[in-house]
Every structure is written in structure tokens, then in C-alpha cells.
C-alpha positions as CSV (number, residue, x, y, z in Angstrom):
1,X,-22.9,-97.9,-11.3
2,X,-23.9,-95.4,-14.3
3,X,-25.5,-97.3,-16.6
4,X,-23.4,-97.8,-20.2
5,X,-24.3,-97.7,-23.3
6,X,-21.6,-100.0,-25.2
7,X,-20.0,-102.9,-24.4
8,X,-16.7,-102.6,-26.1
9,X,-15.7,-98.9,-26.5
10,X,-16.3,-95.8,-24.7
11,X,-17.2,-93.4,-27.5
12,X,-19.4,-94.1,-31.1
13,X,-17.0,-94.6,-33.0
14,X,-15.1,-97.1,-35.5
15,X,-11.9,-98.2,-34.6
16,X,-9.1,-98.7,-37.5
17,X,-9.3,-102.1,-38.0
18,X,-13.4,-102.3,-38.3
19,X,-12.7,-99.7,-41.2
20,X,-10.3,-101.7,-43.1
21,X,-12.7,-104.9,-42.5
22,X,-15.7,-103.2,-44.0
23,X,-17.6,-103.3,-40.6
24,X,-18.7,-100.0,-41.0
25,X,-20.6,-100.6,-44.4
26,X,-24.4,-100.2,-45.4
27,X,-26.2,-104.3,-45.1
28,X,-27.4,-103.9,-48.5
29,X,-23.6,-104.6,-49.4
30,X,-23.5,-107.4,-47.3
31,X,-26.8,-108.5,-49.0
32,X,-25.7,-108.2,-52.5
33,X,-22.2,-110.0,-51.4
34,X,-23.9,-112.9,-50.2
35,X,-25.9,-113.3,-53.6
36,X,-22.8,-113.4,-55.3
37,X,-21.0,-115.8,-53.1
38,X,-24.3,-118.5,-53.0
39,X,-24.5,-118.5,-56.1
40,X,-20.5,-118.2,-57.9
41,X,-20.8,-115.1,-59.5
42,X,-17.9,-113.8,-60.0
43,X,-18.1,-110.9,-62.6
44,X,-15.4,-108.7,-62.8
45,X,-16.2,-104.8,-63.2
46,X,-15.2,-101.5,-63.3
47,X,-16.6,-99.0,-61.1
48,X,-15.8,-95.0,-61.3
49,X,-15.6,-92.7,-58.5
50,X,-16.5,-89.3,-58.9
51,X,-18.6,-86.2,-58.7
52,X,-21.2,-84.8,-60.4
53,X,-21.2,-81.2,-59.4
54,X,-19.4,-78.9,-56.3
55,X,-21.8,-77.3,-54.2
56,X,-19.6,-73.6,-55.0
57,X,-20.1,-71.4,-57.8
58,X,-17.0,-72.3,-59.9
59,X,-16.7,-75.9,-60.8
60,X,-13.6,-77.4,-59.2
61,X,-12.6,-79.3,-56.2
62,X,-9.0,-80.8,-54.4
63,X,-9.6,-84.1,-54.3
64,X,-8.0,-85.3,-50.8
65,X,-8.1,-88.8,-49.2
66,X,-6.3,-91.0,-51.6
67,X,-3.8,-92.0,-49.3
68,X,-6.7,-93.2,-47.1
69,X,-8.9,-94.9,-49.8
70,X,-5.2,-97.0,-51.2
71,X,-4.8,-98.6,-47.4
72,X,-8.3,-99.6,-47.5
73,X,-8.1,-101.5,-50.3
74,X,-4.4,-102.3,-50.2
75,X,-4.0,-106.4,-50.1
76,X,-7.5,-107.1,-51.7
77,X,-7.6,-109.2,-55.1
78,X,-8.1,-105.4,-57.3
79,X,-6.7,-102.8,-59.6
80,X,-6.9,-99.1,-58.9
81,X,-6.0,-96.2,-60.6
82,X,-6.7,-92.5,-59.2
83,X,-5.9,-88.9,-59.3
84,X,-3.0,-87.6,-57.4
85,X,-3.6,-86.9,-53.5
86,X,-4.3,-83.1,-53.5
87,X,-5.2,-82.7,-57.5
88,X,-7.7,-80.3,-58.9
89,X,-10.6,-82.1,-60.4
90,X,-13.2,-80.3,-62.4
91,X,-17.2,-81.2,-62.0
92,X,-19.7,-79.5,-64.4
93,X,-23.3,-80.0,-63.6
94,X,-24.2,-78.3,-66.9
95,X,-23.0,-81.6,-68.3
96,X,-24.0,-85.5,-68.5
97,X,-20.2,-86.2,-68.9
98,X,-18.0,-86.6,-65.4
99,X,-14.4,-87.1,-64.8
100,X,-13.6,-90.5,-63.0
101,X,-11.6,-89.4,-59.7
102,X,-10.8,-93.3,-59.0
103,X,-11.2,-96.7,-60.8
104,X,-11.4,-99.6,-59.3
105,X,-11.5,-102.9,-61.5
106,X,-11.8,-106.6,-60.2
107,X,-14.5,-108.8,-59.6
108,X,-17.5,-107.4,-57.6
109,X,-17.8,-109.3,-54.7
110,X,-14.4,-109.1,-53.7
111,X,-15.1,-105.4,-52.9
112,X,-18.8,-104.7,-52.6
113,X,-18.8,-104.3,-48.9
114,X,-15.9,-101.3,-49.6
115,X,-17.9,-98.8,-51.0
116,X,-19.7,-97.8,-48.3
117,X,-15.9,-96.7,-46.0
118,X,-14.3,-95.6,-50.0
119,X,-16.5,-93.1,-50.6
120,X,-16.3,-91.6,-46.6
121,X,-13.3,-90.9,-46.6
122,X,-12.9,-89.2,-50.0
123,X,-15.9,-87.6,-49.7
124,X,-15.2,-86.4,-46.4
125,X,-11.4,-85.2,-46.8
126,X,-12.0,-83.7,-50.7
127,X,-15.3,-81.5,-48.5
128,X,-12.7,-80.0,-46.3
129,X,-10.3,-79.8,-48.4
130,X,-11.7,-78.0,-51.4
131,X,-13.0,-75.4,-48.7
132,X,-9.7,-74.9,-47.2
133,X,-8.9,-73.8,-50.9
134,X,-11.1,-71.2,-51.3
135,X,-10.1,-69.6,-48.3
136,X,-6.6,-69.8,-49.4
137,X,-7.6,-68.1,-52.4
138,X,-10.2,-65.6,-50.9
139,X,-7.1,-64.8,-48.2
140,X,-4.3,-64.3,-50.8
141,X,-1.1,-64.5,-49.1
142,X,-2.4,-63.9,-45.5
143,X,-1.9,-65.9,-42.6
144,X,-4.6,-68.9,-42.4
145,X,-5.1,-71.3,-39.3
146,X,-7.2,-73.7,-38.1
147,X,-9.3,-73.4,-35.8
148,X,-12.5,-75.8,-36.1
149,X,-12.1,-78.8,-35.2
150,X,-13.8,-78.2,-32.0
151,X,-16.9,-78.3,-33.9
152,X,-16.3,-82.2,-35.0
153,X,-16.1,-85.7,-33.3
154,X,-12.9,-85.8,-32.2
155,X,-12.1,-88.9,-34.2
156,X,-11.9,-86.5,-37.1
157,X,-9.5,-83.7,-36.0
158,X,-6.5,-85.4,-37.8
159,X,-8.3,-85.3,-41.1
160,X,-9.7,-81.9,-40.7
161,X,-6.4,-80.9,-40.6
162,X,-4.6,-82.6,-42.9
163,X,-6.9,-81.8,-45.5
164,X,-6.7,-77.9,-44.5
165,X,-2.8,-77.5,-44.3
166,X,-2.2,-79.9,-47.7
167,X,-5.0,-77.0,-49.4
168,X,-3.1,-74.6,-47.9
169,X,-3.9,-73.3,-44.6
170,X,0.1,-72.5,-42.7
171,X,-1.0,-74.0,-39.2
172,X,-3.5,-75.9,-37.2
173,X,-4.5,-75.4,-33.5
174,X,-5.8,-79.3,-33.1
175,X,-2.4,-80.8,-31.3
176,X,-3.1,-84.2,-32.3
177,X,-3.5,-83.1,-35.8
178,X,-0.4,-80.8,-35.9
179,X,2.0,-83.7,-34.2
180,X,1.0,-86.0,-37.3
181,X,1.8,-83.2,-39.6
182,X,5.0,-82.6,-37.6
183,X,4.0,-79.1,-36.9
184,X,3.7,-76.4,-33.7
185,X,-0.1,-76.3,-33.0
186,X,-1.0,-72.8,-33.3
187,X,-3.3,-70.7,-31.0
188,X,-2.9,-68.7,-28.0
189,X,-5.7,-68.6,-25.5
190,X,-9.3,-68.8,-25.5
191,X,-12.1,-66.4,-23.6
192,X,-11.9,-68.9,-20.5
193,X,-8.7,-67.8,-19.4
194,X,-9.7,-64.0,-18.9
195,X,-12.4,-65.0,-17.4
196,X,-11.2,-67.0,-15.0
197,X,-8.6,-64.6,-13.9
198,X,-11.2,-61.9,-14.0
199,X,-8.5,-59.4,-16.0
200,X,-7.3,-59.1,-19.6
201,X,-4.0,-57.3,-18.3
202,X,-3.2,-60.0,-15.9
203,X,-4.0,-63.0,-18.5
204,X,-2.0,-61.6,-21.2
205,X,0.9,-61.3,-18.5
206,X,0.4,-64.6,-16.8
207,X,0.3,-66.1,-20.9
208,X,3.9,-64.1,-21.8
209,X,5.3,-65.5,-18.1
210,X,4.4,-68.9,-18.5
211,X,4.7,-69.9,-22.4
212,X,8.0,-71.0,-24.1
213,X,9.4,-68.0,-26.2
214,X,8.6,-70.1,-29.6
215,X,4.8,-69.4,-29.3
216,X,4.2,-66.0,-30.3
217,X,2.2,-63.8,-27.8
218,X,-1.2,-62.9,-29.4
219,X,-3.6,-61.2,-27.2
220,X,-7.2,-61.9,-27.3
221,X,-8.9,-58.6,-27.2
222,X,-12.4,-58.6,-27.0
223,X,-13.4,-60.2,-23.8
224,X,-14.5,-57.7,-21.5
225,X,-14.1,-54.0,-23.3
226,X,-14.0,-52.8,-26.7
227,X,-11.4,-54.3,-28.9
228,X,-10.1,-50.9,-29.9
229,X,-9.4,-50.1,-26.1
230,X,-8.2,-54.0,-25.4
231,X,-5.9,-53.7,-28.4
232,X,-4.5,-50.3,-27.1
233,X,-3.9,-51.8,-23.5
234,X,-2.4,-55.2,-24.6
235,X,0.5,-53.1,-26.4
236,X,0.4,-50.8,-23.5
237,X,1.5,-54.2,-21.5
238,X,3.6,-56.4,-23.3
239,X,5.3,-54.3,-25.2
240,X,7.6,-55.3,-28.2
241,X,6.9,-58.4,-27.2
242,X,3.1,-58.2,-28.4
243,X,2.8,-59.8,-31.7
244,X,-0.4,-59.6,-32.6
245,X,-3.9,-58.9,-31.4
246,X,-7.2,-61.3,-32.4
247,X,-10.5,-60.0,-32.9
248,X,-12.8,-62.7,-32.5
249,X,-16.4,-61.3,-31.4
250,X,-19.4,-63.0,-32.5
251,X,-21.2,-61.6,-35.1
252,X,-24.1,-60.9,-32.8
253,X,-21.6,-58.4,-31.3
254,X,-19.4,-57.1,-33.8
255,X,-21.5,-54.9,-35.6
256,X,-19.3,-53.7,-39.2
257,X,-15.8,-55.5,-38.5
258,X,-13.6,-53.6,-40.8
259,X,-14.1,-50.4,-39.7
260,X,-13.3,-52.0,-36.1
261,X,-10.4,-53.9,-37.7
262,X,-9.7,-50.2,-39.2
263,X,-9.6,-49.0,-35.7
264,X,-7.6,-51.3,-34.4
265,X,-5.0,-50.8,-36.8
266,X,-5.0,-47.0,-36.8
267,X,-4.3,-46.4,-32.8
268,X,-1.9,-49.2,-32.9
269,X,-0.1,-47.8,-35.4
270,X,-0.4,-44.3,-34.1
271,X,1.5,-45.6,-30.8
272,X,4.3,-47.2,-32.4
273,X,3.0,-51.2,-32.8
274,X,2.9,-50.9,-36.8
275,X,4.6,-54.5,-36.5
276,X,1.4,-55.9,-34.7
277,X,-0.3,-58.0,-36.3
278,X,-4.3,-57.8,-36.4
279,X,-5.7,-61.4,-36.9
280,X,-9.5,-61.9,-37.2
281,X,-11.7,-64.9,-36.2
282,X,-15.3,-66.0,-35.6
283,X,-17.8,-67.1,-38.2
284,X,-15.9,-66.1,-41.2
285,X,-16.4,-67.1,-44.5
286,X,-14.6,-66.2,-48.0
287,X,-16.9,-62.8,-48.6
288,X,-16.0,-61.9,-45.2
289,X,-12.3,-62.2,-45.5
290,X,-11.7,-60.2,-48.6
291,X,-13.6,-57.4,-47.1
292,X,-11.2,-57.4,-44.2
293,X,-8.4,-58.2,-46.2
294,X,-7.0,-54.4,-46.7
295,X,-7.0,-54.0,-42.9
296,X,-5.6,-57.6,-41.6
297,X,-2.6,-59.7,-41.6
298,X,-4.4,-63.2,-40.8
299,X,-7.7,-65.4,-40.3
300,X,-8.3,-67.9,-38.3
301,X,-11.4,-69.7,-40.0
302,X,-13.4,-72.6,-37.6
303,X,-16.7,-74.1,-38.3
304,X,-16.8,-72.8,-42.3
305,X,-13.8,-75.5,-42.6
306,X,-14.2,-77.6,-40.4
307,X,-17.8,-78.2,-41.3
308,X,-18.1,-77.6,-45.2
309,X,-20.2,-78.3,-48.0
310,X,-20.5,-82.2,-48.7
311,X,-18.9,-83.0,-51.7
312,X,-21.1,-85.8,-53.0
313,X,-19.2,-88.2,-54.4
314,X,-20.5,-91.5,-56.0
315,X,-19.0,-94.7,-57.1
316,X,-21.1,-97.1,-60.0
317,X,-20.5,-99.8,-62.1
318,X,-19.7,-98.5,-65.9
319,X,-18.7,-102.2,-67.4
320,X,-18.8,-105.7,-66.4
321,X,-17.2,-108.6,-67.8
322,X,-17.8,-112.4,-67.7
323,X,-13.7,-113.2,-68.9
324,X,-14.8,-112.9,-72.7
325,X,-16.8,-110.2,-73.1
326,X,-16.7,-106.5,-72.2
327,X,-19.9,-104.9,-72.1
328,X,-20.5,-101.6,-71.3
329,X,-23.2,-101.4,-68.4
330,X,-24.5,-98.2,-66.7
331,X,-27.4,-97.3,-64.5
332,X,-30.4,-95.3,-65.6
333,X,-28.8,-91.6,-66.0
334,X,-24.9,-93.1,-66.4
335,X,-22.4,-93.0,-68.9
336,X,-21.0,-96.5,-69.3
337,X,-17.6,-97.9,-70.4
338,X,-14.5,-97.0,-68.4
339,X,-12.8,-93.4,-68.9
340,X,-9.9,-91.5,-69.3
341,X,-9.0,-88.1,-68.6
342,X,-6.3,-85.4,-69.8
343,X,-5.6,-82.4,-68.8
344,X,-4.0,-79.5,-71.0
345,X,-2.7,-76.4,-69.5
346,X,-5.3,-74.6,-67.9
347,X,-7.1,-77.3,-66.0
348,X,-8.5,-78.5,-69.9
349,X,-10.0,-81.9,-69.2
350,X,-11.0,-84.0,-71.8
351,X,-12.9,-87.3,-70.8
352,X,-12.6,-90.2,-73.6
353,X,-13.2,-94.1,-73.6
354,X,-10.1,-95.8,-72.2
355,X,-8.2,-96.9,-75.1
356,X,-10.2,-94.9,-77.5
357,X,-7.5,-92.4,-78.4
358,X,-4.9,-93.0,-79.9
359,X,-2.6,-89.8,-79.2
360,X,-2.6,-87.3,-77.0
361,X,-0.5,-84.4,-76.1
362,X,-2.3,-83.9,-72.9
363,X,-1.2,-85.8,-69.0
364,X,-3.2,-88.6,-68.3
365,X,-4.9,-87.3,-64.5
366,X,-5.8,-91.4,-63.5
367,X,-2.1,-93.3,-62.4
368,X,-1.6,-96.3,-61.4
369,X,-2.4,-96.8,-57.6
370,X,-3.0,-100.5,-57.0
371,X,-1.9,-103.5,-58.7
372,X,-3.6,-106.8,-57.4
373,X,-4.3,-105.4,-54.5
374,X,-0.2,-103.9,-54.3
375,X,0.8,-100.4,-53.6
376,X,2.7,-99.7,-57.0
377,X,1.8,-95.6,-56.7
378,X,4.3,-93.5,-55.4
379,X,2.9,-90.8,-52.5
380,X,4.2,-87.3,-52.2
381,X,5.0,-86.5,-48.6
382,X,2.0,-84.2,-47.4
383,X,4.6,-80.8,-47.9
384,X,5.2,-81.9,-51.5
385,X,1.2,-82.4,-52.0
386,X,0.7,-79.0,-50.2
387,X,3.2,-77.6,-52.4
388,X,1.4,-78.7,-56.2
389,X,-1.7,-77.4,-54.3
390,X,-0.6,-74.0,-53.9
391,X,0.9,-74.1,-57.1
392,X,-2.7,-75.2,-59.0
393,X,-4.2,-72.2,-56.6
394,X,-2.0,-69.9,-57.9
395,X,-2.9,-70.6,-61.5
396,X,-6.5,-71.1,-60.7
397,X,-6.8,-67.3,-60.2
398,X,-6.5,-66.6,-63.8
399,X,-7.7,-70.2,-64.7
400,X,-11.3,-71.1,-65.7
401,X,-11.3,-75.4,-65.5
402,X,-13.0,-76.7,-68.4
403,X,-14.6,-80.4,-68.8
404,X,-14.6,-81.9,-72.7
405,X,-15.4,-85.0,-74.1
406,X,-15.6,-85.1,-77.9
């Protein structure tokens, strides 16, 4: 018998139910909770979630995984208010100020062992997601698809995903994550194929005999021969029925990609298949698809996605309280006292003391999420989310986001 590793799964990996228990917290949770229990402390507090800086030039972010983070607390003995699933949040490092994301308020040791899962899956989803949205941006009104979640455990797919269509992306090629967004997978067929039949021709046949009408036949065109002379040959073979061609050679191979893009496009053109679509893939990033964006009608982006930029997102204590008092309580280098934000057209934030104002014109960013542990927040469905996204996207091509807080 081959010798096993684990006793109760087959694969490293948490199962839903160890999540919403907390197993898969850090022990110096579980240390501090059993302080608190031994010895009745039970000090209520409020602790912010957010992020100091974005790891991009600009200084914003799409703040994903809120629908996550409200199941994992829903039905414990806390208060939660949050940002909107999918809202543009704004992170200046330049500045010792910070916009809370989440607040969570209720007494410490009814939700110390949280942290830890909270901050995963908001950090996590917002990392993808915020990526996803500056390829939607860098691609304009091009075809985007995802193709990376190849490159992560498999647990994760769904959330890869999710996070890129609600950013923006217009399909996904995991299946399990496109029949939880109730959508077609998208994707045609990988190098394997052709190789195994030994012929591009009789691949891109077998694929148009064999596939349901709905999927659209894209021919992969850079297996074996140039993708000029693949491109040319695919049309010469299926016809009107080609839809597009995909140009996915490493970069190791491709040498300067728009003028083979160019190529591409010029002697199908010149043979009558100005209605084929030319869609690149393979280690493209935002630079790479604004170059190409003049030549080609679509991108499909895997490991840059799938495998971002960590958004580093951090939850600490600003105030405690003993049921009398409210004192304001921050760690070396924090800002203490709980916070509000507004935004004014723009993406204008202004950060303030809760309570502190008195008026403001501007939309409060933090709503209600939990009450008591109760869902009271009402959740968009993921097309409505993805729709307010695009919106934001749109304006943040003329917008610069600002952060204020006096």
C-alpha cells in the first residue's frame, strides 16, 4: 500500500466547515483567547481592516470578498460594517492616514481566533481582483478571459474567478468556477490536442466535428509552424466557420508580437477573414496588451491574474472599551479611534472620527453588514457588483482617487 500522508483528506486543504470554525487560524490567537477566557476579560473593541498601500503605481484597489468575510462571522456575538463587495478603495502610502475597509466591534475574545481566515479571504480575493481591473482598463473594450487558474491550488479556482469576472473580465475557462457564476466556460483547445493527433488541420477539424455549435471555433495557431502560416491554413479549413485564431507562443519564442499579430491580421484580411478575430495569450501583462491593442480583438491573461500582487491587508485594534469608557488605543505606528469615510465624486475620500462630523454632503463608504452577529446588509448579485465595477472603471480613466482627512 502507498504510504499516506493524511489521515482524513486526500489533498492539503481546509474544508468549509474548519474555515467557519477558525481551525485554520495562527496559535497565537488561540493563546491570546485563552488569556482572556481564564481570566474574564471581556473588553469590547473595535478593530479596522484595511490597507496601507497597493503594490501598483496609482493608489486604488476593488476590494472583493465581503460576501465571504459576512458568512464567516455571521451568527457570532459582533457588529460589522464594510465597504460594498466590488467598491473602489483608495490606499496612499504617502500618508499615515488609511481608510477602514471593514469594522468589526464586539468584545475581543469572541473573535480573536477570526482574524487569521478574515483577512485571507479579503486579502486574497481584493489581490485578484484589483488586478483583473487593471487589465480591464489596460484592455479597453476588448475581449478578456480567464485563463489562470491552472497555476493555483485547485481549491481556489472559484475565487479566482469570481473576483476576475465581478472586475470585469467577460468569461472564465475554469468550469467549476464558470457553473457558480452561471456562465459557458470559455476556451477551445490546448497544445496537447495537436500534438496528440500529430496535425493542426486535422485537430481544428476533429474540434468543429465534435463540439456543440454554441462554442465558438478558435484555432490554436502556433503549435507546429509559424502562426502567420497556421493562421492562413486554419481559414483555409474551416472556413466561415473560423471565428478566431489565438496566438499564444511563449515569450521565449515570439520574438516582437505585434508585428506577428500585424501579420496575422494582414493575410487574413487579405483572403477575405476580416471578421476573424485575433486573440493573444501567454505571459501577458497590462504594458503588453496596450501595445497589441491596435492589432487584436481579445486577451486571454493567466498567471498575471491568477497569481497577482498580494494586497496586504491588516486588521488592529483602534479602541477598546471596559462598558464605561471609550478610549482610544492604537499600536506603535497606528491611528486610534474608529473612522469614517466619505466619498465625493471622483473617488474624494475623506477619513474623520466616527461621530466627529456633524454634516456631510459626501456617501458614507462603511454600511451596515452585521448586527449581533445577523446579516442586515443587503448583497448585490455578482452581475449587479460587476456592473458598479465597470461603472467606477470607466470613471477611473479620467479619475485620480484622493485620500483626506482634515
Amino acid at each position: 500500500m502507498p504510504r499516506r500522508d493524511l489521515d482524513d483528506r486526500l489533498f492539503w486543504l481546509a474544508s468549509e466547515k474548519e474555515i467557519r470554525d477558525a481551525a485554520t487560524t495562527d496559535a497565537y490567537f488561540l493563546h491570546t483567547k485563552k488569556v482572556l477566557q481564564k481570566n474574564n476579560i471581556d473588553t469590547r473593541v473595535v478593530m479596522e481592516v484595511y490597507a496601507r498601500d497597493v503594490p501598483y503605481p496609482d493608489n486604488w484597489g476593488i476590494l472583493t470578498g465581503v460576501y465571504e468575510a459576512a458568512k464567516l462571522l455571521e451568527g457570532l456575538p459582533v457588529d460589522v460594517w464594510a465597504f460594498e463587495e466590488g467598491s473602489v478603495f483608495v490606499a496612499d502610502r504617502s500618508t499615515a492616514m488609511y481608510e477602514p475597509l471593514m469594522v468589526i466591534e464586539g468584545r475581543y475574545s469572541d473573535f480573536v481566533e477570526y482574524e487569521n481566515p478574515l483577512l485571507g479571504l479579503l486579502s486574497s480575493s481584493t489581490s485578484v481582483s484589483t488586478r483583473a481591473a487593471k487589465f480591464r482598463i489596460a484592455a479597453g473594450s476588448k475581449l478578456l478571459l480567464s485563463f489562470g487558474t491552472r497555476r493555483v491550488h485547485p481549491a481556489l479556482a472559484p475565487m479566482v474567478e469570481r473576483a476576475c469576472y465581478i472586475a470585469g473580465f467577460d468569461g472564465v475557462s475554469n468550469v467549476l468556477g464558470a457553473k457558480l457564476l452561471k456562465l459557458e466556460p470559455s476556451g477551445t483547445m490546448p497544445h496537447a490536442l495537436v500534438q496528440v493527433l500529430g496535425s493542426q488541420e486535422r485537430a481544428w477539424r476533429l474540434f468543429d466535428e465534435t463540439i456543440p455549435r454554441g462554442t465558438p471555433r478558435v484555432a490554436l495557431v502556433d503549435t507546429f509552424w509559424d502562426e502567420k502560416a497556421e493562421s492562413i491554413r486554419a481559414f483555409e479549413v474551416l472556413g466561415p466557420k473560423l471565428w478566431g485564431v489565438r496566438l499564444d507562443t511563449p515569450a521565449s519564442r515570439r520574438g516582437d508580437f505585434v508585428k506577428i499579430a500585424e501579420e496575422v491580421r494582414w493575410e487574413l484580411d487579405i483572403r477575405g477573414g476580416k471578421r476573424v478575430k485575433v486573440i493573444a495569450s501567454g505571459r501577458l501583462d497590462e504594458e503588453a496588451i496596450a501595445k497589441l491593442g491596435p492589432v487584436v480583438d481579445g486577451y486571454g491573461i493567466g498567471t498575471a491574474v491568477a497569481y497577482p500582487p498580494v494586497i496586504d491587508l491588516s486588521a488592529k485594534i483602534v479602541e477598546v472599551s471596559d462598558g464605561k469608557k471609550r478610549e482610544f488605543r492604537a499600536k506603535r505606528g497606528g491611528l486610534g479611534g474608529r473612522k469614517a469615510v466619505y466619498r465625493s465624486a471622483g473617488f474624494k475620500d475623506f477619513v474623520a472620527l466616527e461621530g466627529s462630523l456633524k454634516k456631510n454632503q459626501a456617501s458614507p463608504m462603511l454600511k451596515p453588514l452585521l448586527k449581533n452577529g445577523k446579516l442586515i446588509g443587503d448583497f448585490q448579485s455578482i452581475d449587479g457588483v460587476r456592473s458598479r465595477v465597470m461603472s467606477d472603471l470607466e470613471s477611473l480613466r479620467s479619475a485620480i482617487p484622493s485620500l483626506h482627512w482634515r
